[in-house]
N, C-alpha and C positions, 0 to 999 in steps of 0.2 A: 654722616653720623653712623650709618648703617656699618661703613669699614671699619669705623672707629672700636664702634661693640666689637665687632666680629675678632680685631685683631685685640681687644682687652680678654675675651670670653677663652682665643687661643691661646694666652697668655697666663690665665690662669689656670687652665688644663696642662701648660707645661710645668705651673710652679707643683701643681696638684701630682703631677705625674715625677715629678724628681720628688718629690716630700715623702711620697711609697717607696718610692728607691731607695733614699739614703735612709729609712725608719729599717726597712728590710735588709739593706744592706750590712747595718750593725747587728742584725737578728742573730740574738745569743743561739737562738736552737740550732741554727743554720753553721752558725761559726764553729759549733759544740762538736757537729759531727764531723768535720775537717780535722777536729782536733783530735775526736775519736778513732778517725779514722787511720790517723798517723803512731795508736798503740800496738803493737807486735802481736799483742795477747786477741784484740778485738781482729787484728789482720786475720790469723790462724783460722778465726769462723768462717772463715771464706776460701774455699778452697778453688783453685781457676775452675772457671766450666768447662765444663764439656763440650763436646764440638755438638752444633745442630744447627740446621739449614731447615727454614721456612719459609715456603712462600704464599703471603698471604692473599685470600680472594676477596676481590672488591673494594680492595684498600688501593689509594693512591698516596703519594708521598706530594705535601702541599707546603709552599712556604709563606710565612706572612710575616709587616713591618712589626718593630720591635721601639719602643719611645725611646729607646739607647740610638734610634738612628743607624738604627742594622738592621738585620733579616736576620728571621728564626725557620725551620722547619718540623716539620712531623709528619705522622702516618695520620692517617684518615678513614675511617667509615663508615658511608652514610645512612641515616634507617632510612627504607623504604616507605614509613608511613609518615611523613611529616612531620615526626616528633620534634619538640624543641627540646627535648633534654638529651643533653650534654654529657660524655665522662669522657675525663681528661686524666692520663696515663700516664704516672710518673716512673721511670724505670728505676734497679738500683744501682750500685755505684759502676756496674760496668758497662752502661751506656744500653743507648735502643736497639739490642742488639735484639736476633729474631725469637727467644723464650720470650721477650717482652710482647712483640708482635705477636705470638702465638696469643698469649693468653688476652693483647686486646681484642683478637679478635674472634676468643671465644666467647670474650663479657656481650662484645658486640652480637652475637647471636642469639646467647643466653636473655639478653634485656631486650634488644629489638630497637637502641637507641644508639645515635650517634654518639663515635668515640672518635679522642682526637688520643695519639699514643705523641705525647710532648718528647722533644729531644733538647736535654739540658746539657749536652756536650758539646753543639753544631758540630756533630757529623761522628765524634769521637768516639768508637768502641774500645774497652779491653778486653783482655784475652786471658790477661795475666791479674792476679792480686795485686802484683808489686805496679802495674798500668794502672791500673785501676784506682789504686790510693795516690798517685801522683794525678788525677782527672779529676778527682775529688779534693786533692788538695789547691789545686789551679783554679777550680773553678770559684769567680768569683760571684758569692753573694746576688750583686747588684745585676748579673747580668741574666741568673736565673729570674729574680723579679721582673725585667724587662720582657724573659720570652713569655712567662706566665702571661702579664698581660698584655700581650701583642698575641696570645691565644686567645685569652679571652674578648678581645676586639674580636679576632678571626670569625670565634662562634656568634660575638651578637650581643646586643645588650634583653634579647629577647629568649635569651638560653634561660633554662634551670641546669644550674652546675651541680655536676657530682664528679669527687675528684677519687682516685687511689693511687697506691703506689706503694713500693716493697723498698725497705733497706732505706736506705739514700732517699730515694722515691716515696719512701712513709711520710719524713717530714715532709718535704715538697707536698706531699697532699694535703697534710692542714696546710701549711702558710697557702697553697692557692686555693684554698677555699676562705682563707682569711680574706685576699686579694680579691676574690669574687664577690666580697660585701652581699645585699641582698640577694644577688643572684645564685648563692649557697643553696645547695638541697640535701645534700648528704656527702659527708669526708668518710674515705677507708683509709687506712693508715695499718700496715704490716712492717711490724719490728720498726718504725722509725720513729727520730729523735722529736718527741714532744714541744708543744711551744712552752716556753717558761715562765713568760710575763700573765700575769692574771687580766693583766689590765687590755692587755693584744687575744686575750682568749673570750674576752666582755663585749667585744667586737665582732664573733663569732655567730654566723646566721644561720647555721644547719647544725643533727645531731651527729657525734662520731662515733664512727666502729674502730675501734682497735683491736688488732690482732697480736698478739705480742708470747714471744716464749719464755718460758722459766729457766733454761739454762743460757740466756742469753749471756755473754759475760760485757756486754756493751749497752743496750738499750734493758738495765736488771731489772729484775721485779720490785726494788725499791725506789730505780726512776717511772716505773709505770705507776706503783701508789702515789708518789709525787703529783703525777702529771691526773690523777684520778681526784686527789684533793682540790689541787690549783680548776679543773673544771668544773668542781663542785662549788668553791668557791667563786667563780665564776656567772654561777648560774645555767650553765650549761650541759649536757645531755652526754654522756660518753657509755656506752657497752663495752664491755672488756670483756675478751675470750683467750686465759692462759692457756698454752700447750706444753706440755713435761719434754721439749723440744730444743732444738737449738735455732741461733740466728740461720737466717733463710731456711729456713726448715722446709719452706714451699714451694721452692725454687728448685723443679725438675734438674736443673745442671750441677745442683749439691751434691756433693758426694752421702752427704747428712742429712739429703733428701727425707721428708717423712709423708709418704704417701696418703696415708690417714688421717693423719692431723692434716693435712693440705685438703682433704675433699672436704673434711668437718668444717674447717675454715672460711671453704667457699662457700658453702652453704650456707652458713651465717652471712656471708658478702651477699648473696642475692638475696637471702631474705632480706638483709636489711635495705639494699638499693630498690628494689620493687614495692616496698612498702613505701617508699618516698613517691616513685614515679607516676 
C-alpha cells in the first residue's frame, strides 16, 4: 500500500509539475518579449557590450535536476550566517555573462544573504545584439520554467525567495516569484516585461519593486501604468521608480549607461530587499 501512495503522490507531483509548464509556457509576458525582442527599434536600445572580465570570490558554479528531465546550472553564493533567504539572479538577454556576476555578487555582500545568479541560456553568452535577439528568440518558454524550478528545489522548500533581474531577466523575476508561491519575499524587476494576466498576478505572495525608464521605447511608460493598474487590481503592492533614462540604463556595459540613476536605483533595491529580510 505504502508503494501504491508513494507512486500515486509521484504521480501527481509530475501532473502538478507539467500544469506550471504548459500554464508558463503559453505566458503572454514571456512570449511578448521574444516578440519584442525581434523590433529593430527596441534592438537599437542595446548596444553590444563592452568587453569585461570578472572573477568572482566565493562563488562556485553548481548545477542542479530540472522536471524537463535535464540539468540546469548557475553561480552561487553562500551567506556565511545561516540565512535562509535566498536571491535568485535573473540576467538580461545577453546571457550570464560576468556584469551579471559582478553585480550578484555585490547584492551578495551588500544583503549578507545567499545568491543563486540563474543561467537561462545553459551555458549561452552574447556578445553581439544581433546573438543576443536570436538566444532570446530560441529560448523556449517551457524550459526557462523548468530551470526556475529546478532552482528553487536547489535552494529548499525552507528558502524565503527574493528574485531580480534586468531586461530579459526583469520579467523572469516576477514569473519566478510567481513560481515560488508562498515561498515569495520580495520581486525586483528592472525594465522587464510585466505579467499581463490579473488573475496570474492574484497569485502573487510578495511586494514589487519596479524600476523602469521613461524613454524606454519597449517596456513604455504606458506598459508600466498598465502593469501598475492590473496590480492594483490585483490586490497587490508594486513601488515604481521612473528614470528620464533609457532601457538598460544601468547596465555598466551601455554605452547609454546612466551612472546616477543606476546608484538611485540601487538604493531603492536594498532598501526595499532589507526591509523584507
Amino acid at each position: 500500500m505504502r508503494e501504491i501512495l508513494t507512486c500515486v503522490a509521484f504521480s501527481l507531483a509530475c501532473v502538478t509539475a507539467r500544469a506550471q509548464m504548459d500554464c508558463c509556457s503559453k505566458n503572454v509576458a514571456v512570449e511578448t518579449f521574444a516578440q519584442l525582442a525581434g523590433d529593430p527599434v527596441f534592438q537599437m536600445y542595446h548596444a553590444d557590450p563592452r568587453p569585461f572580465h570578472f572573477e568572482p570570490e566565493g562563488a562556485t558554479q553548481v548545477h542542479f535536476s530540472t522536471p524537463d528531465g535535464s540539468t540546469a546550472s548557475a553561480m552561487v553564493w553562500k551567506a556565511t550566517n545561516g540565512s535562509h533567504d535566498w536571491l535568485l539572479v535573473f540576467h538580461e538577454w545577453w546571457g550570464l555573462n560576468d556584469y551579471v556576476k559582478r553585480e550578484s555578487e555585490r547584492l551578495w555582500k551588500d544583503l549578507g544573504i545567499n545568491v543563486l545568479a540563474v543561467d537561462l541560456y545553459d551555458g549561452k553568452v552574447a556578445a553581439t545584439r544581433d546573438s543576443a535577439v536570436k538566444l532570446v528568440q530560441s529560448a523556449k518558454p517551457a524550459r526557462g520554467v523548468a530551470i526556475i524550478q529546478g532552482a528553487l528545489s536547489y535552494i529548499g522548500g525552507d528558502a524565503r525567495v527574493f528574485t531580480i533581474g534586468w531586461c530579459y531577466g526583469g520579467g523572469w523575476s516576477l514569473q519566478a516569484s510567481l513560481l515560488a508561491g508562498t515561498q515569495a519575499a520580495g520581486c525586483v524587476m528592472y525594465y522587464g516585461q510585466p505579467e499581463k494576466d490579473v488573475t496570474r498576478l492574484k497569485g502573487l505572495h510578495c511586494d514589487v519593486l519596479g524600476i523602469f525608464a521613461d524613454k524606454d521605447g519597449g517596456i513604455t511608460p504606458a506598459v508600466v501604468a498598465q502593469f501598475a493598474a492590473d496590480m492594483l487590481s490585483a490586490g497587490k503592492s508594486l513601488e515604481v521608480h521612473h528614470y528620464n533614462a533609457v532601457h538598460a540604463f544601468a547596465n555598466p556595459s551601455n554605452p547609454d549607461y546612466d551612472a546616477l540613476a543606476a546608484a538611485d536605483a540601487y538604493t531603492h533595491t536594498l532598501t526595499f530587499l532589507k526591509a523584507r529580510l
